[in-house]
N, C-alpha and C positions, 0 to 999 in steps of 0.2 A: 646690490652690495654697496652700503658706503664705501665712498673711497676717503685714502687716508690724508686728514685732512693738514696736518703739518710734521715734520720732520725734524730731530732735533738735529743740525748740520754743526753744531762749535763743540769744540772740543774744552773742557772743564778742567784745568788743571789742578788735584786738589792740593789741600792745606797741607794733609800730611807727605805728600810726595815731593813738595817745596822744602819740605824741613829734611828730607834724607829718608825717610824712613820707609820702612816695608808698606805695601800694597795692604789692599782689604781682606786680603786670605791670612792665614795664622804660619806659612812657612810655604818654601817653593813645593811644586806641584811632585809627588812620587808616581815613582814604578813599584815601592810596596809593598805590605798587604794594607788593608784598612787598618786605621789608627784605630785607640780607643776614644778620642777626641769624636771622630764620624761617625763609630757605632753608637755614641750618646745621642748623636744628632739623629739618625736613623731611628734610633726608636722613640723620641720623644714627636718627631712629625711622622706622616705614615704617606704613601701611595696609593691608586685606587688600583687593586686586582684588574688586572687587567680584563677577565673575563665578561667585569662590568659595561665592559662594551658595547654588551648586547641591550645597555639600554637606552633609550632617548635621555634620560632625565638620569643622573647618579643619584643615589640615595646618598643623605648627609654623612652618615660614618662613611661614606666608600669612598667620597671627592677627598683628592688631596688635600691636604693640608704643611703649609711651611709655618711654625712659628719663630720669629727670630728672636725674642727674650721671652719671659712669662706671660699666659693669659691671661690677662686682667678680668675680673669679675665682679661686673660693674651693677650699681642699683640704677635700675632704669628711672624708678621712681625718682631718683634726686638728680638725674644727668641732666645735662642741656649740651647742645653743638652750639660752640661760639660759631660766628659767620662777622671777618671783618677783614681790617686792610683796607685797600684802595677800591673802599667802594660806598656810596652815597648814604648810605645807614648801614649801622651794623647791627644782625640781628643774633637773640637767643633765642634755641628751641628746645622747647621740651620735646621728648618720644611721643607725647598724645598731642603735641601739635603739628607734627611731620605726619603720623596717622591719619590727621586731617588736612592735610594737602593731598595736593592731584596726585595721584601714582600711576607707572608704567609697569609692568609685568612682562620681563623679556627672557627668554633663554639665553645665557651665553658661557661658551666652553672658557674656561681658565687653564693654563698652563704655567707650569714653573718656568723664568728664565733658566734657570741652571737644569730642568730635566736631558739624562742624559750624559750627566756631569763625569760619573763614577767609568763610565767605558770609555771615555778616553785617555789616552799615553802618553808624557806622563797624565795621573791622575790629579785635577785641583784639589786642595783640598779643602770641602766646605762639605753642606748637605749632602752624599753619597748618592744620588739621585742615579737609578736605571734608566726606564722608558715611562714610570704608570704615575710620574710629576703632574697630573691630568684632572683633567672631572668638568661636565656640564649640567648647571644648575638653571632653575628656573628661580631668577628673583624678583623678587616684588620690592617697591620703593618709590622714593619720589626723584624727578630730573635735579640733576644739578644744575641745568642752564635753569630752570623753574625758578629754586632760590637765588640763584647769581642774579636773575632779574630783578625780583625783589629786593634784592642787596642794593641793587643799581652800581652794577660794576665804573669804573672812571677810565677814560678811556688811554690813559699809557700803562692800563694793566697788560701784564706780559703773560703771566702766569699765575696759577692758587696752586696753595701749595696746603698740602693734608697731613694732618698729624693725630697718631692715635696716640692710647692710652699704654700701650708696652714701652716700658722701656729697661734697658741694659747699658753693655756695654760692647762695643763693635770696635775692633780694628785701633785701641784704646782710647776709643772715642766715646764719652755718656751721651746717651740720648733717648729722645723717643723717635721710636719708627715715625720716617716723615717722608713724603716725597710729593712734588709737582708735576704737576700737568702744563702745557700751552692754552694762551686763555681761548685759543680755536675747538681745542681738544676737550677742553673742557664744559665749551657751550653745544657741544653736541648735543642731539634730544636723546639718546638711547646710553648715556653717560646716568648711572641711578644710585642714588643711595641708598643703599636697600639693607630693610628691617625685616625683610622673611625672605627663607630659603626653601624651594620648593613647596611654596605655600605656609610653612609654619614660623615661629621667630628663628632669628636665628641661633644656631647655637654655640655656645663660649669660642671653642674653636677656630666658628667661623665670625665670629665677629659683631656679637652681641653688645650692643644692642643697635648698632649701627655701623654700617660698613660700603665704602664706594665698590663700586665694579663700572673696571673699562671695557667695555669689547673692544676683544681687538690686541688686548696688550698684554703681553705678559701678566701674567698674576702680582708682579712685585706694586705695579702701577695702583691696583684694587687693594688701597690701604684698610683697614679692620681695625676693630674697634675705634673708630673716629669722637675726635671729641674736641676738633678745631680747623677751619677752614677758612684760609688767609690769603686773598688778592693780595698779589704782587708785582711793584714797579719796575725790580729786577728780577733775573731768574736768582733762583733756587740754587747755594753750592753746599746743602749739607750732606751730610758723611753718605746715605744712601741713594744721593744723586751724585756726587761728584766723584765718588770711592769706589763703593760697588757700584755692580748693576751694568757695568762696563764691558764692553769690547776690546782687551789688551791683547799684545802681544810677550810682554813681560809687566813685573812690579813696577816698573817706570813708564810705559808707556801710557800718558794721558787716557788713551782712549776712546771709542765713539760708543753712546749711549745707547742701551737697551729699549727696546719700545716694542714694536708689533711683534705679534707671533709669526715665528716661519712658518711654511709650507709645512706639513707634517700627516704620517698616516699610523696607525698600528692592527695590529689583527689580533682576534681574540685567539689565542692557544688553542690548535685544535686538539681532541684528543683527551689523553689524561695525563698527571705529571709523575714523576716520579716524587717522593718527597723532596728527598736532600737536594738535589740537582738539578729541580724543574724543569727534567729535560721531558719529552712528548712522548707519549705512546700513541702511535693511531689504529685503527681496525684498517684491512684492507678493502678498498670499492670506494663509493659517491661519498663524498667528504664536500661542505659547504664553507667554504671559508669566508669570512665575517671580518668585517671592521668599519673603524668612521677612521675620516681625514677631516681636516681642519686649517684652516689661514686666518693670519690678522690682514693680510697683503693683498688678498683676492678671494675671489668662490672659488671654492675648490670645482675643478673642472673633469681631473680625471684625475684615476686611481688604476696601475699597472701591479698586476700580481705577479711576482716569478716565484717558477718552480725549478727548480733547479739551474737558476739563471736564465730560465726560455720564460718570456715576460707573454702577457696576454690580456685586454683591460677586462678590469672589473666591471659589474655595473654600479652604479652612483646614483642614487638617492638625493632627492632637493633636499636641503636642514628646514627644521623649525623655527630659523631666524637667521640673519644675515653674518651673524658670526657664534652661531650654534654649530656643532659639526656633523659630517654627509655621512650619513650609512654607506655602504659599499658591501657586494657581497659576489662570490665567484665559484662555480663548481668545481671540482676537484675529485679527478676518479685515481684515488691513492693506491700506487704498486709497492708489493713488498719491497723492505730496504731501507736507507739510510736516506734522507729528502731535506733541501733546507729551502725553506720557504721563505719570502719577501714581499712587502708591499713598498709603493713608491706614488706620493702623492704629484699635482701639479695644480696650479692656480691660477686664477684667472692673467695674472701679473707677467705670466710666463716662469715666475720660481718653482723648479725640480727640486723636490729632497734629493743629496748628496750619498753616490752611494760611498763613498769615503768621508769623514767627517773632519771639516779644519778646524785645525787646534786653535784655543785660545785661552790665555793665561786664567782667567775666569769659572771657564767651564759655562759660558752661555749661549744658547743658541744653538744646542745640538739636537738638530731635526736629521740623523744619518737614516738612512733606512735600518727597518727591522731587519732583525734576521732571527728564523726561529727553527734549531732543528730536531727533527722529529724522525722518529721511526715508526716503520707501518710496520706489524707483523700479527700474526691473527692472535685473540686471543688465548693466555696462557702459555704462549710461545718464550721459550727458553728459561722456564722453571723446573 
């Protein structure tokens, strides 16, 4: 398992919280229902079904997706990735010139910072996010240290800082999605810019026709549709590094920066759902319960099932790659009745998933444990 190779430690106070004004959310955090503000948001980005669990690889429509303005849809034909700043030439690429550089092919799980967002009290309000903010892809592409070499980085570079092709309006701020990396973080080998997803291009969505992926870091980090990457002497304090992406404790609090993924586990549903209330039905007897756990912080080590709060470990599965996630799978002989079931990851680093979740003004970083309850009863029971 790579270990992590630097840590953002200062705290960024931004432009807009200088000048008086409200945080990166659109109003303080409710107890509610859902706005109509989050249901737009909710159905224009989607979740992976949690069920998809059961696979190594998500298929492209299943992996999550957050988009924060429109999808650009770009001619590949006429694109080029600038590549400049503080570094000894600056290059243009075309998409058939990155084809022809060196490529890596790695698996790695992506997660929302905000998944998770939507169960907590009060609620933030931003993406409505449950548990399934999730998905591991296989991508194909070329090293960003690869090109940083060829750029020939200068050495009071701090940070490269990524910028796609979306852009809006945030927090009332115009921009385009942009964020930085550490230049440590950045010359990783397994840091890829990748132009296929599960072997094929990618798609709109995901960030066609070029797009980074960090292992290791939150999804915000794995900027999409890329179309500028800029060595920098200082860091980086635009709106979705220094605004969001944050660890508060209120609208004023500066904050400390989002970056690696916690600890985290989920199980696939066993059973069948009800429609409206996806609550469980199970049959009664050997019931196999299923899931993957995941860390940006360590290998996942162990994975603890409770059934009814009496915990027992799983078994654990090695991953596909060093920040791909670990199958896990446990028996289960289901008695009639009411059952609420849990999993609980742990990583190499020694971080537990929390079974209480701390709040944070944001809504980031909520790895609390599952909880899913279900009822066993035989079929046809109480119709």
């Amino acid at each position: 398992m790579p270990k992590q190779m630097s840590r953002h430690s200062s705290v960024l106070k931004s432009p807009r919280r200088q000048a008086g004004k409200a945080g990166p959310n659109p109003g303080d955090p409710s107890h509610g229902p859902l706005t109509g503000e989050e249901l737009q948001l909710a159905v224009r980005n989607h979740s992976m079904p949690l069920e998809a669990l059961r696979k190594d690889t998500t298929p492209a429509g299943l992996h999550y997706v957050l988009t924060h303005f429109d999808i650009p849809f770009i001619d590949a034909e006429h694109w080029h990735l600038q590549i400049g700043g503080a570094v000894q030439r600056s290059l243009e690429l075309s998409l058939r010139a990155l084809l022809r550089a060196p490529s890596i092919t790695i698996p790695v799980t992506l997660e929302c910072a905000g998944n998770g967002r939507s169960l907590l009290r009060p609620r933030p309000l931003s993406q409505p996010w449950m548990l399934e903010g999730v998905g591991t892809a296989v991508w194909t592409g070329v090293p960003l240290a690869y090109l940083l070499t060829q750029a020939g980085v200068e050495d009071d570079a701090v940070e490269v800082l990524f910028s796609g092709a979306d852009a809006g309006i945030q927090g009332g701020v115009a921009q385009q999605f942009a964020r930085s990396l550490p230049i440590s973080e950045a010359l990783r080998p397994d840091v890829v810019l990748a132009y296929r997803m599960n072997g094929a291009d990618l798609p709109p969505q995901h960030g066609y026709p070029l797009r980074l992926v960090v292992p290791g870091w939150y999804g915000m980090a794995s900027v999409k549709w890329l179309s500028s990457i800029k060595v920098l002497s200082k860091p980086y304090k635009g709106y979705q590094q220094a605004v969001a992406y944050r660890y508060q404790q209120d609208a004023e609090d500066p904050g400390a920066p989002v970056t690696w993924m916690k600890i985290r586990s989920l199980m696939v549903p066993p059973g069948v759902p009800d429609f409206f209330t996806r609550s469980r039905v199970v049959p009664p007897g050997p019931v196999m319960l299923a899931g993957r756990a995941w860390s940006g912080q360590g290998a996942v080590v162990r994975v603890d099932v409770g059934i009814d709060g009496k915990w027992a470990p799983a078994h654990l599965e090695h991953p596909a790659a060093p920040f791909a996630w670990s199958a896990w799978s446990i028996p289960w002989v289901a008695d009639p009745g009411d059952h609420e079931l849990t999993c609980r990851a742990t990583d190499s680093s020694g971080a537990v998933q929390p079974l209480e979740q701390v709040w944070n003004y944001q809504g980031m970083g909520n790895n609390v444990v599952q909880r899913i309850k279900v009822s066993v009863e035989l079929p046809g029971a109480g119709t």
